[in-house]
C-alpha positions as CSV (number, residue, x, y, z in Angstrom):
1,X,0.0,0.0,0.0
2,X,3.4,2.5,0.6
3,X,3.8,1.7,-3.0
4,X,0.7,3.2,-4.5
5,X,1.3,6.0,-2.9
6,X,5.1,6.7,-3.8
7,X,3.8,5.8,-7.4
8,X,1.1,8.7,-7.4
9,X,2.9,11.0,-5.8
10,X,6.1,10.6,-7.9
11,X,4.0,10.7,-11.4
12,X,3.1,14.1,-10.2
13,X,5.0,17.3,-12.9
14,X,7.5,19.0,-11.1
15,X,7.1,23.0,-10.8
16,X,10.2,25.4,-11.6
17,X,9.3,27.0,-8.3
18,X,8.9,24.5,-5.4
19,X,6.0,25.7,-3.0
20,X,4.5,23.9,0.0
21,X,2.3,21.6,-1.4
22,X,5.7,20.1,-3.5
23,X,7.5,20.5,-0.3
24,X,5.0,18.3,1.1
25,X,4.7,15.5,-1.6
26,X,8.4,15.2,-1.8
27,X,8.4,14.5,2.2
28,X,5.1,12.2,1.8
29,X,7.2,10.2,-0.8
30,X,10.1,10.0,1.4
31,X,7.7,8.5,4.4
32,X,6.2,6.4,2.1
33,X,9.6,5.0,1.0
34,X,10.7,4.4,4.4
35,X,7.4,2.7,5.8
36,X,7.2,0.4,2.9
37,X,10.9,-0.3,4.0
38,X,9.8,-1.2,7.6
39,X,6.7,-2.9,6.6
40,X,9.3,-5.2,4.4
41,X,11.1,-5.7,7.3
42,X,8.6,-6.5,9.5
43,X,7.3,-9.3,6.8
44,X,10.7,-10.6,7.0
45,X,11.1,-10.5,10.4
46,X,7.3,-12.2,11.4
47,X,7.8,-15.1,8.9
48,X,11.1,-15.5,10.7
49,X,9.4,-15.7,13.9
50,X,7.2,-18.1,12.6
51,X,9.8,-20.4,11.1
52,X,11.6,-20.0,14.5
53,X,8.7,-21.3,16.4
54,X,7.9,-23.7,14.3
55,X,11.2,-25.2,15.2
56,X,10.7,-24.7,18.6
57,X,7.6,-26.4,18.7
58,X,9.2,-29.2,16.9
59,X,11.8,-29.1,19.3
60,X,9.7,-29.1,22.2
61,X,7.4,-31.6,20.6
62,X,10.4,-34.1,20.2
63,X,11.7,-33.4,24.0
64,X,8.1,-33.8,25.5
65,X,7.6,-36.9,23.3
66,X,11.4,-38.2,24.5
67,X,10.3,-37.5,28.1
68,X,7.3,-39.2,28.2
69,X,8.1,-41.9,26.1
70,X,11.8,-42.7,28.1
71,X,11.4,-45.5,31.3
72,X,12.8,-42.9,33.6
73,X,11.4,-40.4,36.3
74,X,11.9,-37.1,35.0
75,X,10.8,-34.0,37.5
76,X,11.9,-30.7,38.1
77,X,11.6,-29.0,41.8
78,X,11.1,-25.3,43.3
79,X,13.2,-23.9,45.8
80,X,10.6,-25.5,48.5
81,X,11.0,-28.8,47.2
82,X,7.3,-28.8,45.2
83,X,7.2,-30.6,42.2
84,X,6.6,-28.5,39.3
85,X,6.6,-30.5,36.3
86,X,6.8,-34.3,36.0
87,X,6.9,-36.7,33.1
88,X,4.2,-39.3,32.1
89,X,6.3,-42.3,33.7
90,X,6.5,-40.2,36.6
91,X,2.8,-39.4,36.8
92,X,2.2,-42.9,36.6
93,X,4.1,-44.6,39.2
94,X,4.4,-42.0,42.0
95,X,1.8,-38.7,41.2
96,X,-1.0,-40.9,41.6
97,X,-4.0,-37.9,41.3
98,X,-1.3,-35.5,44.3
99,X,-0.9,-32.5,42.1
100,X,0.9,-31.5,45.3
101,X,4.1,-33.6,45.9
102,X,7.2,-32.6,47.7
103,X,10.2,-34.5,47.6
104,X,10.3,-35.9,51.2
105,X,6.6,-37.9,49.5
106,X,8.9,-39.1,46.3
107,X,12.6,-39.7,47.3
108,X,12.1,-40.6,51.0
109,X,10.2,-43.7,51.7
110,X,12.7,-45.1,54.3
111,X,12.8,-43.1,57.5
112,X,16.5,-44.8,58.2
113,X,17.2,-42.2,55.5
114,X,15.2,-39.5,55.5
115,X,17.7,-37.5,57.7
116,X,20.5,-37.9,55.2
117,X,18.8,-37.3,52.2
118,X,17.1,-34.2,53.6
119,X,21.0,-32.9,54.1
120,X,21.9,-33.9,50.8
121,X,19.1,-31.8,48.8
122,X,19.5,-29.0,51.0
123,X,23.1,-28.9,49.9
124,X,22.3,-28.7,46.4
125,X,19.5,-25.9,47.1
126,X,22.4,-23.9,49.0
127,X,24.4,-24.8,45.9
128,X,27.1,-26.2,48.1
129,X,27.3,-28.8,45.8
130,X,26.0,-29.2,41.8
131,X,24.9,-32.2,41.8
132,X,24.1,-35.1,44.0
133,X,23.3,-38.6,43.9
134,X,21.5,-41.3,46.4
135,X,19.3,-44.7,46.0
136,X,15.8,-45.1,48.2
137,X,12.8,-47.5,48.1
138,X,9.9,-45.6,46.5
139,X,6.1,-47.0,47.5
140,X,4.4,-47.2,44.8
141,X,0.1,-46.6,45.3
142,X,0.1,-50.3,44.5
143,X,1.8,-51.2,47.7
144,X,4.3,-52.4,45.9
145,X,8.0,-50.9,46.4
146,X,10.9,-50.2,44.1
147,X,14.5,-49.4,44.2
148,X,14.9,-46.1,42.8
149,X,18.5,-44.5,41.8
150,X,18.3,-40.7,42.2
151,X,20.2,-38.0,39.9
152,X,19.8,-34.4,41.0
153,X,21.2,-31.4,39.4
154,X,21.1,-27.8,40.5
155,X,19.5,-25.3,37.6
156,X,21.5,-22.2,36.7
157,X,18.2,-20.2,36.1
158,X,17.8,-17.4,38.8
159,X,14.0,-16.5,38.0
160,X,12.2,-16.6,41.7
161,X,9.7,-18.9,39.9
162,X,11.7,-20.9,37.7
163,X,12.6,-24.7,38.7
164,X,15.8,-25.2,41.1
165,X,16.3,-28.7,40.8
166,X,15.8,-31.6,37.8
167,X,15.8,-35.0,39.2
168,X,16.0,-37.8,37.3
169,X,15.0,-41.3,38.7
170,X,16.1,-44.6,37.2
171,X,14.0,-48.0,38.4
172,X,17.0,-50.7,39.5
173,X,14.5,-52.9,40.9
174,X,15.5,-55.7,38.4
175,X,18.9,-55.4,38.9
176,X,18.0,-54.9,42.5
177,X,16.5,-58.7,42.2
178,X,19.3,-60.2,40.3
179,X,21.8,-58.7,42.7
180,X,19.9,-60.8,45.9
181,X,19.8,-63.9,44.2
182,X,23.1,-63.9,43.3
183,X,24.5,-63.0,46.4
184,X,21.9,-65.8,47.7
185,X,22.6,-68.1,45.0
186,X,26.4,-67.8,46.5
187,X,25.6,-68.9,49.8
188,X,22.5,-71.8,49.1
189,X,22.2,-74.8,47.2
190,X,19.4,-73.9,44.9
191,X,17.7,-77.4,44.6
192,X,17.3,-77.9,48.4
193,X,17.6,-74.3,50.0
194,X,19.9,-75.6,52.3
195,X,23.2,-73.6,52.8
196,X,25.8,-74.5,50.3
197,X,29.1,-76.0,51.3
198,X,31.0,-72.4,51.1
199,X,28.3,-71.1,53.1
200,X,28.6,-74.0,55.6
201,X,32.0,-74.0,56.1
202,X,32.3,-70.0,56.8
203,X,29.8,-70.8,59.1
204,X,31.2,-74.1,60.6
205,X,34.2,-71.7,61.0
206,X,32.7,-69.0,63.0
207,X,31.0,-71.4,65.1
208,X,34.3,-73.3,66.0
209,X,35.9,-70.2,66.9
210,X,33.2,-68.8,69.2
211,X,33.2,-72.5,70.8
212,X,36.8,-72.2,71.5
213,X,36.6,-68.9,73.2
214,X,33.9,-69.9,75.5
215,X,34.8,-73.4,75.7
216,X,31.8,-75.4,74.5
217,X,31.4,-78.6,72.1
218,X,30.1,-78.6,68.4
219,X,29.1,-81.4,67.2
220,X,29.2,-82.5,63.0
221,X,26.8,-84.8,61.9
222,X,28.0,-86.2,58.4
223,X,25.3,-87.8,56.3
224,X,24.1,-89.2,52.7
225,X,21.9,-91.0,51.6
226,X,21.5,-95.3,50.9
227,X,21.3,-96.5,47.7
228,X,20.8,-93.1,46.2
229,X,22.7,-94.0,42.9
230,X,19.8,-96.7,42.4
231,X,16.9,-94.1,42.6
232,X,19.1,-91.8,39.9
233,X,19.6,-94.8,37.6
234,X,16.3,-96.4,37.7
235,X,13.9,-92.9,38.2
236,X,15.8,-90.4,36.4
237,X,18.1,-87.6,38.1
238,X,14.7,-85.9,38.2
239,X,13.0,-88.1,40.6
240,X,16.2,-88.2,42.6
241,X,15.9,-84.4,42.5
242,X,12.3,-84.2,43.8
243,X,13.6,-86.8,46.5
244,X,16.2,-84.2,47.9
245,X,14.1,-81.8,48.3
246,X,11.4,-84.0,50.1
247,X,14.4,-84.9,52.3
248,X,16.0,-81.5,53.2
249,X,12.1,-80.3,54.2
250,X,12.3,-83.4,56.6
251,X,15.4,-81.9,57.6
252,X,14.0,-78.6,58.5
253,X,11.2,-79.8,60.8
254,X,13.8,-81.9,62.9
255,X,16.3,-79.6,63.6
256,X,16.3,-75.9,65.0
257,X,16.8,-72.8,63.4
258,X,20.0,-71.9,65.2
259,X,21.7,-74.8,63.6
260,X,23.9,-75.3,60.4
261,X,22.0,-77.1,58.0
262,X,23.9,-77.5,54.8
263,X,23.5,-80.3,51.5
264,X,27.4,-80.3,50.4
265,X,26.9,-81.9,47.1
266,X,25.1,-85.1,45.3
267,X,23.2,-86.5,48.4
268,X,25.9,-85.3,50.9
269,X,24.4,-83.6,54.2
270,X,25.7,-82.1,57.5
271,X,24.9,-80.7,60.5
272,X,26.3,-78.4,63.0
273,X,24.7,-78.3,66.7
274,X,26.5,-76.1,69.3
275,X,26.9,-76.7,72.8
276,X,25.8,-80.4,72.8
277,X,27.1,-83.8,73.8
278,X,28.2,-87.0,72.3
279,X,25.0,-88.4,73.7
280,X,23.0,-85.7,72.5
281,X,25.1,-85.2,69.1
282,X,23.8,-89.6,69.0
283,X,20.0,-88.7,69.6
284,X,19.6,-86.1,66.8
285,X,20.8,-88.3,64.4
286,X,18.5,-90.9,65.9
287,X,16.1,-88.3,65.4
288,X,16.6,-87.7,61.6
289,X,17.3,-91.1,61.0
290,X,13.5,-92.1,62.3
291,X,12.2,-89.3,60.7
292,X,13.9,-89.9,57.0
293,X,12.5,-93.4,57.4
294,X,8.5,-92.1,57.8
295,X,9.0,-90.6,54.3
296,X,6.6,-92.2,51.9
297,X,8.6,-92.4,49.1
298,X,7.5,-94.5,45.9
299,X,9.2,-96.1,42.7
300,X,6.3,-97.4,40.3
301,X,4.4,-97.7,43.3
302,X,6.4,-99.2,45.3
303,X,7.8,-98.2,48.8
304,X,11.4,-97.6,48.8
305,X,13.1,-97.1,52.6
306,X,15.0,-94.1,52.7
307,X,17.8,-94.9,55.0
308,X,20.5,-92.7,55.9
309,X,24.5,-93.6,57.2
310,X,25.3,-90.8,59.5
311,X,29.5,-90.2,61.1
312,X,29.5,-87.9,64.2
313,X,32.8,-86.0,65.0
314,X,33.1,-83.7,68.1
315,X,34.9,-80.8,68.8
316,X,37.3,-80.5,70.6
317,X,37.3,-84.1,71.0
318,X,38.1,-85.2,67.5
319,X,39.3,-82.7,65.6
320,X,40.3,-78.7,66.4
321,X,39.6,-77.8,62.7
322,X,36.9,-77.8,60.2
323,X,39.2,-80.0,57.2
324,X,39.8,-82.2,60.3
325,X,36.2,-82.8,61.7
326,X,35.4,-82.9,58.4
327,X,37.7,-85.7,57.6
328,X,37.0,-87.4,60.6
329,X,32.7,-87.2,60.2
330,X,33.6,-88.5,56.7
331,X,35.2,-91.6,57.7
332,X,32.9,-92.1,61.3
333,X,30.3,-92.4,57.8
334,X,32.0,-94.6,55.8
335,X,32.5,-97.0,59.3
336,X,28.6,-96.5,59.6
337,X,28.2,-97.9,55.9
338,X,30.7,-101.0,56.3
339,X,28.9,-102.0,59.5
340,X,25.9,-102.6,57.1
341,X,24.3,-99.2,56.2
342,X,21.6,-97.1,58.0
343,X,23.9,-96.9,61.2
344,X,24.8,-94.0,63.3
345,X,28.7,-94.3,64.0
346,X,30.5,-91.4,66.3
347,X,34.6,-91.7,65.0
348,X,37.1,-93.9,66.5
349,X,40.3,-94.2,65.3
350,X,40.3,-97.5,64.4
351,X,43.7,-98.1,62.7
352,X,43.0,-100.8,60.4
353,X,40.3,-98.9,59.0
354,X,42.6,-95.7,58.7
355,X,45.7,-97.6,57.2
356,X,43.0,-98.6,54.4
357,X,42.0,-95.2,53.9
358,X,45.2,-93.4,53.6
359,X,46.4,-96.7,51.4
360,X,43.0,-95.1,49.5
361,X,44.3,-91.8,49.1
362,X,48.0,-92.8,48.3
363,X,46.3,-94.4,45.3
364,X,43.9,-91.6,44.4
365,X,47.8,-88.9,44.3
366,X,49.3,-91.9,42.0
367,X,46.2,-91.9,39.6
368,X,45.4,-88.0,39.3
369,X,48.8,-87.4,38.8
370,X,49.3,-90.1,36.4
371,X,46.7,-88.8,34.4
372,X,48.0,-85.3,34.7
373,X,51.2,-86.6,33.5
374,X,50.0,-88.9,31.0
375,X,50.8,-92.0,31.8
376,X,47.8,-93.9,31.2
377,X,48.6,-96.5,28.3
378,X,46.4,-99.0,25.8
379,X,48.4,-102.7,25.1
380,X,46.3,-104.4,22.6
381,X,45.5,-108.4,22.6
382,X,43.4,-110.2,19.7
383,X,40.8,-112.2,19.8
384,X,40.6,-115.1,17.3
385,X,37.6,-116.2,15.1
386,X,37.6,-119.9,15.7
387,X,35.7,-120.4,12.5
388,X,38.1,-119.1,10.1
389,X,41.6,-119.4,12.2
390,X,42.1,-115.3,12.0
391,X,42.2,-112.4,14.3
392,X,39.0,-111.1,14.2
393,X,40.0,-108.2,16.4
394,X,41.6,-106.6,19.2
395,X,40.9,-105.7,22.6
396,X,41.9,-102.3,24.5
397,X,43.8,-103.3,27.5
398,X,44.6,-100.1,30.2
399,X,47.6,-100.2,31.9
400,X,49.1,-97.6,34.2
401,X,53.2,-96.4,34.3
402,X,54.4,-95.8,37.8
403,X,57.0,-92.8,38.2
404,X,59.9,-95.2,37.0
405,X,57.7,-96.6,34.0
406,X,57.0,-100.0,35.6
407,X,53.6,-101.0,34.4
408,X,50.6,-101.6,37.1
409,X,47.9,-103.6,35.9
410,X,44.2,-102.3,36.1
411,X,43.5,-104.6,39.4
412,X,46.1,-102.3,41.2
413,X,44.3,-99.1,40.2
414,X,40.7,-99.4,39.1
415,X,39.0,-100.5,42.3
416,X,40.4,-97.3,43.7
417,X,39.5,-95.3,41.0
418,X,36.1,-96.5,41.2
419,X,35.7,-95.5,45.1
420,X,37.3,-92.4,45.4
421,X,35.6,-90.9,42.3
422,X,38.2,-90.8,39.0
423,X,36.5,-93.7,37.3
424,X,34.5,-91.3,35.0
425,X,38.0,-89.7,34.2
426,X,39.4,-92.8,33.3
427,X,36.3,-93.8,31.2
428,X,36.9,-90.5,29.2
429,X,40.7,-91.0,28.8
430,X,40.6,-94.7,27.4
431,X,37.5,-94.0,25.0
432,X,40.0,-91.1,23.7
433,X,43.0,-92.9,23.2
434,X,41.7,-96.1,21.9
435,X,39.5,-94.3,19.4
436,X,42.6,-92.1,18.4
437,X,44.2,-95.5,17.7
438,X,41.2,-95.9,15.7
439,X,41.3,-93.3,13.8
440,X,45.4,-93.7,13.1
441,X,44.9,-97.0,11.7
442,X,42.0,-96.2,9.2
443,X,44.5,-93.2,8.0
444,X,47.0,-96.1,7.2
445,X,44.4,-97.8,5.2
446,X,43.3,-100.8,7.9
447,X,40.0,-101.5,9.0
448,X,40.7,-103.4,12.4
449,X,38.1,-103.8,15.1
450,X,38.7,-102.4,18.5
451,X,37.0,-103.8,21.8
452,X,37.1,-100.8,24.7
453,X,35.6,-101.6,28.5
454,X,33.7,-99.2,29.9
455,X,33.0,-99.5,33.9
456,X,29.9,-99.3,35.6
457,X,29.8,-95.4,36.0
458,X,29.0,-95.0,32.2
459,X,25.8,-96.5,32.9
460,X,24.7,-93.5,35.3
461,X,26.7,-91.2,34.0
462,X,24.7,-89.3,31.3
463,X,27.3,-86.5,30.2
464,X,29.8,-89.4,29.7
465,X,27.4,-90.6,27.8
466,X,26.9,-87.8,25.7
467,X,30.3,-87.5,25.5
468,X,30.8,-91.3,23.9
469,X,28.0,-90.5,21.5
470,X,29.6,-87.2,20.4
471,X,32.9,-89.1,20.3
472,X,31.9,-91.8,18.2
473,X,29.7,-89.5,16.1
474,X,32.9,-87.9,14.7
475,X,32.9,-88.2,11.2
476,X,36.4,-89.5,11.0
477,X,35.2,-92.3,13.4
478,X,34.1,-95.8,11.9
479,X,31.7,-96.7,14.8
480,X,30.9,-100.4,12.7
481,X,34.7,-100.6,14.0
482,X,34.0,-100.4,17.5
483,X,32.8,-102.6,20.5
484,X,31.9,-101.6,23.9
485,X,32.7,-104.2,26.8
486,X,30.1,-104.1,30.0
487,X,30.8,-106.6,32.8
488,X,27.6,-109.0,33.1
489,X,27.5,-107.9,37.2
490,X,27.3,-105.0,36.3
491,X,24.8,-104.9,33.5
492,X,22.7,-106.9,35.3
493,X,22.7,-104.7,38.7
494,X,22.3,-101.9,36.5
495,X,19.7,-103.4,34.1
496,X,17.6,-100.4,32.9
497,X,20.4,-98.3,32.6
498,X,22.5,-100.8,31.1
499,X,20.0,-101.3,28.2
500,X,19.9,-97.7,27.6
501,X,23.4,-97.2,26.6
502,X,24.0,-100.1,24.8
503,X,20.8,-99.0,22.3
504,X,21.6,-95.4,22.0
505,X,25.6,-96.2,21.4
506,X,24.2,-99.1,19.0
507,X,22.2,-97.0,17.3
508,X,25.6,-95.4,15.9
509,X,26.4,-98.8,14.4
510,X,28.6,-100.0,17.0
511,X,28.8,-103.6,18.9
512,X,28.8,-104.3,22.5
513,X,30.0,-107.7,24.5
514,X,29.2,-109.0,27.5
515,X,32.2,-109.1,29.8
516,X,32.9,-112.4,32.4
517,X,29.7,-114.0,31.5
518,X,28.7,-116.7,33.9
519,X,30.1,-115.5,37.4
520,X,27.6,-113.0,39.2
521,X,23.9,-113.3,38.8
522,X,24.4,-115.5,35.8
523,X,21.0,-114.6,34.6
524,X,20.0,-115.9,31.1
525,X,16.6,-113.5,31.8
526,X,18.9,-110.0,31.3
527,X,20.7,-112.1,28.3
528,X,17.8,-112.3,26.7
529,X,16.6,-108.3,27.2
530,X,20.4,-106.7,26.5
531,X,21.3,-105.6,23.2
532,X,24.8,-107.5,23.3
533,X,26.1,-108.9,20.4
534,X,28.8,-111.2,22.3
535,X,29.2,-112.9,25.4
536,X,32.3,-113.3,26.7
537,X,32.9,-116.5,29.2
538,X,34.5,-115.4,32.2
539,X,37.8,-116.9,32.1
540,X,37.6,-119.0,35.8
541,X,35.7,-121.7,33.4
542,X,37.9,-121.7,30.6
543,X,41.8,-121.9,32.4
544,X,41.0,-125.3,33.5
545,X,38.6,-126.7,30.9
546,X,40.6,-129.6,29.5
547,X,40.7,-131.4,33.4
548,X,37.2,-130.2,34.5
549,X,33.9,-131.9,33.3
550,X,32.2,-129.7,35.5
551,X,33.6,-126.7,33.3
552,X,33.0,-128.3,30.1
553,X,29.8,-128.9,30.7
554,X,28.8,-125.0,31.9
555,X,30.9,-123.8,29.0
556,X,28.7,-126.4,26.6
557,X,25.5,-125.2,27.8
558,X,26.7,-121.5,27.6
559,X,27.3,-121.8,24.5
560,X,24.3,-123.0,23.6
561,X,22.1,-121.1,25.1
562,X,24.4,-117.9,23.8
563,X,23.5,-119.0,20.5
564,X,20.1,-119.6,20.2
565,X,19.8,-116.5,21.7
566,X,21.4,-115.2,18.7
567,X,24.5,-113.8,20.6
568,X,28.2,-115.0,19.4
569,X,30.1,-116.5,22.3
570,X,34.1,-115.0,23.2
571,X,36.3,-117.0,25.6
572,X,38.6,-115.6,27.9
573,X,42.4,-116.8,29.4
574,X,42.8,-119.3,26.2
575,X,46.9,-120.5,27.3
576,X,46.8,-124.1,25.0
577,X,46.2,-125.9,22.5
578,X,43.8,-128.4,23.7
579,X,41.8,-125.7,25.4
580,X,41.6,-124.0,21.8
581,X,40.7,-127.4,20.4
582,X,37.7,-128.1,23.0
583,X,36.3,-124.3,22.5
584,X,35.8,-124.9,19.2
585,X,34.3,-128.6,19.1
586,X,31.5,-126.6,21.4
587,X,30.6,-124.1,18.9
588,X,32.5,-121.1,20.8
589,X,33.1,-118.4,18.3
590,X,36.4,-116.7,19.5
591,X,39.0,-116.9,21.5
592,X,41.2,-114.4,23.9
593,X,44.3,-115.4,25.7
594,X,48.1,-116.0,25.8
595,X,48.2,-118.8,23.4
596,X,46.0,-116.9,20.6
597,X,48.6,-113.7,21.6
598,X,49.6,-111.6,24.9
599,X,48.7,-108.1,25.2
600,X,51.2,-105.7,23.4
601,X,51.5,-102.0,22.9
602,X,51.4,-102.1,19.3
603,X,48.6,-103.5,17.3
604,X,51.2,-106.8,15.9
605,X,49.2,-107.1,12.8
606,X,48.4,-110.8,12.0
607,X,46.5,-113.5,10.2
608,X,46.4,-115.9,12.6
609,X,48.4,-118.2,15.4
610,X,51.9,-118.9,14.4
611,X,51.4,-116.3,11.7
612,X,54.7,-113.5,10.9
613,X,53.5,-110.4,12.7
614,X,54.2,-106.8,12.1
615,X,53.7,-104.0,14.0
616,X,51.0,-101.5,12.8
């Protein structure tokens, strides 16, 4: 509009003499000029205002959208501690309808730290400090509480009515959580609720050392359960599971509070009782033992007795330490367990019993560290096929160098083994080196059978198990190559489990024989239910065949019966001909001993007896 009225003034003729109307248009152009100048300014100016809080908006829109949306308590305080603004998450866990909150309402919900937190905010108000930081429990109108981690930071903005203090509040409740059940997952077995054996022995410890001071007894009841390894095998570690915890709630009723109640692993128990007796140490146990017998406990349907072998050690009386009470409760247990299980037996240092103990443990150093060192060897000795006069295949024999590489045989080391625990180890190292063997000879082009023995843990043991499978599953295995060798007694006291391995490893393609047949249960019903592909004759009927009718007539009728059973017949501790001769007038498939060849630690590669060997 300042235009149109430059432009009509301007188009205006011009006098020679300039009066005070031209005088006037000339200044009226001039204003115009100059208002049309501000006017364009001002356009400018608004639509950069406009574009300017436009961006704001957007910028407040995002920071409104990133505080409500965000899983954090974001608030901002006067100088008098009243809220003044508050996020949504905020407004939904602790505003609950209070337009009015202060922050003793939303940071102090613990009076044990009220006091200190009021000191800590009033700090920052007095701006003795920037910033400040604290955890508390916050109630939320739910009546549940939450573990809140508190950032506060002063404002810089002086306005009288302007917010003093932003406070930002992080939920840690989860982590809270996870904190206590680790730190009570350290100290508690998780199956039973019992303490666990680090717990138990800080404990035991404290307890000693108080007892000591003001001269009192403790006494260590050391406990596990009968014939727990049958429940496992026949039920499933679940069932045995279930079985523990039905056990260590039996526990709980019997003994008090102030005592140390601790499961120390597998179905290992102990408890600690301060300022008692020997007598009164022997009636608790009396008491648990009766109690752990009312348990109605079922397999199929059946009642099984739980019964319990408890060792009592004393201090002071038999022992000053925990590793020695400990020790001592352990074997006062094992004392319990020879004297016929479900006893109560209180230590006595019987010295027979010790010297067999520590001969126990002797053997236990000499087989860890022979393993450790490596000095754990396979000799080989092959089994002949009657029928055709050739070694059919070979058997994996272990044998065990001593420090000076004399060689122990497996009766020296494997009993020892079996009791103190390394049998598993064992199982793992000869399954490794024989199917290393294995795997060296099919490199050199031969395809040679290999019999291994596995002991009775493999049959309970399920990640041995697994481990076999995965072993033989190996693609650079030939598991068609491979048999497994189970004693009868042992497949037969183990019967469900026994089956179970030999058809998963079967399933893989290899073999399995039955070891010492005849001697043990000698029960042609289990013959008939396990997958075995050969029984081997326990030797004690084969070393004197030749002079004993009574052994040629049990070999005869073994033999028989093996094969109409459909299961090929191996006999052991073969040293003659006429031994060789008889076997095979009964129909006996193969034959193992000195005669047919003595074990070596080379594979002597051969076609028969009497044959030139060479070593593979």
């Amino acid at each position: 509009k300042y235009n149109k009225i430059y432009q009509h003034f301007s188009n205006k003729k011009s006098h020679k003499y300039q009066d005070e109307v031209s005088l006037l248009e000339e200044t009226i152009l001039q204003v115009a000029k100059q208002l049309q100048s501000l006017q364009n300014e001002v356009d400018e100016r608004t639509k950069s205002l406009v574009k300017q809080t436009h961006t704001l908006e957007r910028e407040r829109n995002f920071i409104q959208g990133l505080l409500d949306t965000a899983p954090l308590i974001i608030l901002t305080q006067d100088k008098n501690g009243k809220i003044i603004t508050i996020n949504r998450f905020g407004k939904k866990h602790i505003e609950d309808g209070n337009e009015n909150l202060i922050y003793e309402n939303v940071f102090i919900a613990d009076n044990n730290q009220k006091q200190h937190i009021l000191e800590l905010l009033d700090r920052l108000r007095s701006s003795q400090t920037g910033k400040i930081r604290f955890d508390s429990t916050l109630d939320y109108h739910n009546d549940r509480s939450r573990h809140i981690t508190w950032f506060h930071t002063k404002l810089s903005d002086n306005h009288p009515d302007a917010p003093l203090i932003l406070s930002i509040g992080l939920d840690i409740t989860d982590r809270k959580v996870a904190e206590n059940r680790l730190a009570w997952l350290a100290n508690h077995d998780p199956l039973t609720h019992l303490c666990n054996r680090r717990s138990f022995q800080d404990q035991f410890s404290n307890l000693i050392d108080i007892a000591h001071r003001q001269k009192q007894s403790v006494a260590l009841l050391y406990f596990d359960l009968d014939q727990f390894k049958y429940i496992n095998d026949t039920c499933g570690h679940k069932a045995g599971d279930v079985l523990l915890q039905v056990i260590a709630d039996k526990l709980r009723e019997v003994t008090r509070s102030s005592d140390i109640l601790a499961r120390l692993g597998g179905d290992e128990f102990a408890l600690v009782i301060y300022g008692i007796s020997e007598d009164g140490a022997v009636k608790v146990a009396e008491k648990i033992f009766s109690s752990l017998q009312s348990i109605d406990y079922r397999i199929e349907d059946n009642p099984f007795k739980i019964t319990v072998s408890i060792g009592i050690a004393l201090f002071p009386k038999h022992g000053h330490s925990i590793q020695e009470l400990l020790a001592n409760a352990d074997l006062a247990m094992y004392q319990a367990k020879e004297a016929g299980r479900g006893r109560i037996h209180v230590y006595s240092p019987d010295a027979e019993f010790h010297k067999r103990i520590h001969h126990e443990l002797y053997w236990k150093d000499q087989i860890q560290q022979a393993m450790d060192e490596n000095r754990f060897v396979l000799y080989f000795q092959p089994i002949l096929n009657l029928r055709t006069r050739t070694i059919s295949h070979y058997e994996s024999l272990l044998r065990m160098l001593d420090k000076n590489g004399k060689i122990l045989s497996p009766d020296q080391f494997i009993p020892v083994a079996e009791r103190v625990g390394l049998i598993r180890s064992i199982d793992k190292l000869v399954v490794d080196k024989a199917l290393d063997i294995h795997k060296s000879l099919l490199s050199k082009g031969y395809d040679i059978v290999l019999s291994i023995n596995l002991s009775g843990q493999a049959l309970a043991d399920e990640d041995l198990q697994n481990y076999i499978y995965d072993s033989l599953a190996n693609p650079q295995v030939k598991p068609e190559l491979i048999i497994f060798e189970i004693t009868e007694t042992i497949a037969v006291s183990n019967f469900a489990s026994a089956r179970h391995l030999m058809e998963r490893i079967r399933s893989l393609g290899c073999s399995f024989a039955l070891d010492d047949f005849g001697v043990g249960f000698s029960s042609f019903y289990y013959l008939m239910h396990l997958p075995v592909d050969y029984v081997k004759i326990d030797g004690s009927f084969i070393k004197k065949l030749e002079n004993s009718q009574e052994d040629q007539v049990l070999v005869q009728a073994l033999a028989e019966i093996a094969q109409r059973l459909g299961k090929e017949t191996i006999a052991e501790f073969v040293e003659n001909a006429k031994i060789l001769d008889l076997l095979e007038k009964y129909g006996i498939h193969y034959a193992q001993g000195y005669h047919v060849g003595r074990p070596m630690p080379q594979i002597l590669f051969s076609k028969g007896i009497g044959d030139s060997r060479r070593t593979i």
